[in-house]
C-alpha positions as MATLAB code, in Angstrom:
seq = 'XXXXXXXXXXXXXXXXXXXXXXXXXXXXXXXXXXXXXXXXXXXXXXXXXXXXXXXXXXXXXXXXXXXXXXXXXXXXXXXXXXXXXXXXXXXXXXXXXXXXXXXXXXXXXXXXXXXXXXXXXXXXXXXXXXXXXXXXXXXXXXXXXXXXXXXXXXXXXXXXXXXXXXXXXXXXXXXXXXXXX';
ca = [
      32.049    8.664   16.870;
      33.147    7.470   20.431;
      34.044   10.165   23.111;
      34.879    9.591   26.117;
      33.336   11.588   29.358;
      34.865   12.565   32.782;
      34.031    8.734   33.973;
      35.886    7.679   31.310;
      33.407    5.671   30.035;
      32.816    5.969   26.397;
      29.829    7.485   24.948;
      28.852    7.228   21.349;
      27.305    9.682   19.270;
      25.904    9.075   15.960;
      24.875   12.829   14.365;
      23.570   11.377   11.157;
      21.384    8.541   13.180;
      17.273    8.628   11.615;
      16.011    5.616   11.893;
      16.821    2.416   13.991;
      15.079   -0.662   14.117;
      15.454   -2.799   16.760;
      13.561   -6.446   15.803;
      13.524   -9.767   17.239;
      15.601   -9.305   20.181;
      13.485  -11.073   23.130;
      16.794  -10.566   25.718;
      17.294   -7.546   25.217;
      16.577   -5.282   28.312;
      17.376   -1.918   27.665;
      17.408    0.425   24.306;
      20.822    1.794   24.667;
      21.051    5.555   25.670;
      22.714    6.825   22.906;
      19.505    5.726   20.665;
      16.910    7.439   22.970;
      18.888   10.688   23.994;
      19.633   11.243   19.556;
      18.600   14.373   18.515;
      18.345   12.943   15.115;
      16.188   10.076   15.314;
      12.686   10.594   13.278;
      11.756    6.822   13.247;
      12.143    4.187   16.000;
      11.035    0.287   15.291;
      10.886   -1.959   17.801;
       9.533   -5.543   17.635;
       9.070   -8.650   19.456;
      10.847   -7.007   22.674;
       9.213   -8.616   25.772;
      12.273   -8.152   27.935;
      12.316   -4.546   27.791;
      11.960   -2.842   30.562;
      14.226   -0.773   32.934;
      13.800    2.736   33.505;
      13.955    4.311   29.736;
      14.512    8.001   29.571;
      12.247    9.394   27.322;
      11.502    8.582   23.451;
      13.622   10.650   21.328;
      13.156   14.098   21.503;
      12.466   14.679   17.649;
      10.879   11.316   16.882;
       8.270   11.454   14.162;
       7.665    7.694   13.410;
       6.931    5.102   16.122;
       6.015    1.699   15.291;
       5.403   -1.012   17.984;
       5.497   -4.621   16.945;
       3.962   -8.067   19.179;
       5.594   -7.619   22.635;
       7.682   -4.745   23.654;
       8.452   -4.748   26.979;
       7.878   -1.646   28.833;
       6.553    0.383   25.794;
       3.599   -1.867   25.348;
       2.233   -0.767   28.947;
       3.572    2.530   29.371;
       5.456    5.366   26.799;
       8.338    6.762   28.724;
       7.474   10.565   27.953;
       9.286   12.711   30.585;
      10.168   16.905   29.888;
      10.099   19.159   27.978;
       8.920   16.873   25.273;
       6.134   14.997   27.431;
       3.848   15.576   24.187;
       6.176   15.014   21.485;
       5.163   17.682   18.779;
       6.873   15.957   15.620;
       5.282   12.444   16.270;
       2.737   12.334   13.437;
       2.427    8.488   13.322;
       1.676    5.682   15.644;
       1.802    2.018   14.311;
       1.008   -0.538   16.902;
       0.705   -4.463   15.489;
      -0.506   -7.196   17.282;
      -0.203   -6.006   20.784;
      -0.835   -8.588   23.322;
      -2.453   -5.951   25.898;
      -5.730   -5.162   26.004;
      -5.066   -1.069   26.741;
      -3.250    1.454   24.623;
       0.283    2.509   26.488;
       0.139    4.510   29.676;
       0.658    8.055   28.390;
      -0.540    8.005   24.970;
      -2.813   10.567   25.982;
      -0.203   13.011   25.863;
       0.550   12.557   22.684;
      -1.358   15.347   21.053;
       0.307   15.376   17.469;
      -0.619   12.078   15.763;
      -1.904   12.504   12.452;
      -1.973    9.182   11.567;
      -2.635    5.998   13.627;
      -2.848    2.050   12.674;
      -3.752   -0.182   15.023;
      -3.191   -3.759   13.538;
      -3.820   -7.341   14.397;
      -4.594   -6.251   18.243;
      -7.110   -8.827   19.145;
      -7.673   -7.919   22.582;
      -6.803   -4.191   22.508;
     -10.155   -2.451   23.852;
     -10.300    0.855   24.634;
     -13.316    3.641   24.416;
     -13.009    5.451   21.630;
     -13.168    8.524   23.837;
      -9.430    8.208   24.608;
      -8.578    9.238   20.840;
     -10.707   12.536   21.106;
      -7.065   14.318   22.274;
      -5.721   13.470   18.961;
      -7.118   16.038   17.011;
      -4.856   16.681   14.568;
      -5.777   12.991   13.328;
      -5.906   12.652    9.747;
      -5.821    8.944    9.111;
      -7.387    6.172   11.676;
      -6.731    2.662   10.831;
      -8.006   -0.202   12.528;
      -7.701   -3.876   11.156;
      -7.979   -6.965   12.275;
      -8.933   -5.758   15.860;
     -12.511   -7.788   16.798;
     -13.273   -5.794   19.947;
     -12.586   -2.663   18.232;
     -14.705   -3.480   14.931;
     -17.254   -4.827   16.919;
     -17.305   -1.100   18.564;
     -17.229    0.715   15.568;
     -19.625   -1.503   13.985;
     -23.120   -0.574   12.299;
     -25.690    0.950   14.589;
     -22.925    2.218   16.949;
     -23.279    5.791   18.113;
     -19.173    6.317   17.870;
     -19.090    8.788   14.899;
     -19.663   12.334   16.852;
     -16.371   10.975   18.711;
     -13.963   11.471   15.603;
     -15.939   13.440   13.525;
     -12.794   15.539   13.316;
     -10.941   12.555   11.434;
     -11.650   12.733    7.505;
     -10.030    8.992    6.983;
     -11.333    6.239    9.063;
     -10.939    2.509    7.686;
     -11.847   -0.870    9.489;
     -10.560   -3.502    7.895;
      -9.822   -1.735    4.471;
     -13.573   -0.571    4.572;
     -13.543    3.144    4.692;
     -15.763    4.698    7.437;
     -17.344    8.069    6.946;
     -17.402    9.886   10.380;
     -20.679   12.374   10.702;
     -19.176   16.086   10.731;
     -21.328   18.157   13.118;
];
């Protein structure tokens, strides 16, 4: 549906909008506004990005799947979580694959929801395990394929009392059993 507004510039609204993948598109600068303002969107894509960037307004109010693929711009370094809805309260999964950047996004602290997280092919993503301890409604934590983060979580490590509150832990398909205190 297009309406327009008192600029008389058009603005489209798509009421039945859920999920929107956005892959592949390294020119592209800016997710358009109608995408991030929907009040319908549960799952946002978005892969192989690296020109995004801009000032975003926020993720999608009602977002409950966000998956984040190579490159994306802007969302690779930093979430755009502004509001009301700084801490995103339906977003129960976080997918992030091959990430070229060695930190998790600025302002995935405040994302207090997650239940399930995969980090995936992120060879230099290194981070102290410490910064997950916010997510504790965390069911499932999936690392694979991540060297620095393995190598972290690997035998011998004292990591365990950290996400004892996480039943499912698996590095590299191996299931890890977190000590429960």
């Amino acid at each position: 549906m297009v309406t327009s507004n008192n600029q008389g510039e058009g603005d489209i609204q798509l009421p039945r909008l859920r999920q929107v993948f956005i892959l592949d598109c390294p020119k592209l600068k800016l997710v358009p506004h109608y995408i991030m303002f929907s009040h319908t969107l549960k799952q946002l894509t978005i892969r192989n990005c690296p020109e995004l960037g801009g000032v975003q307004p926020r993720l999608p109010p009602l977002l409950e799947n966000l998956e984040l693929w190579r490159d994306v711009g802007v969302f690779s370094k930093s979430l755009p979580l502004v509001g009301e809805c700084s801490s995103y309260p339906n977003l129960k999964s976080v997918s992030i694959f091959s990430s070229p950047h060695s930190s998790l996004p600025k302002g995935f602290n405040r994302l207090t929801s997650i239940q399930r997280l995969e980090l995936f092919k992120c060879e230099t993503l290194d981070f102290e395990l410490e910064e997950l301890k916010h997510l504790t409604m965390l069911q499932k934590l999936w690392i694979g394929d991540c060297p620095i983060l393995k190598e972290r979580c690997g035998e011998g490590k004292d990591w365990r009392s950290t996400l004892s509150h996480v039943p499912k832990i698996y590095i590299d398909d191996k299931e890890i059993t977190a000590s429960r205190n």
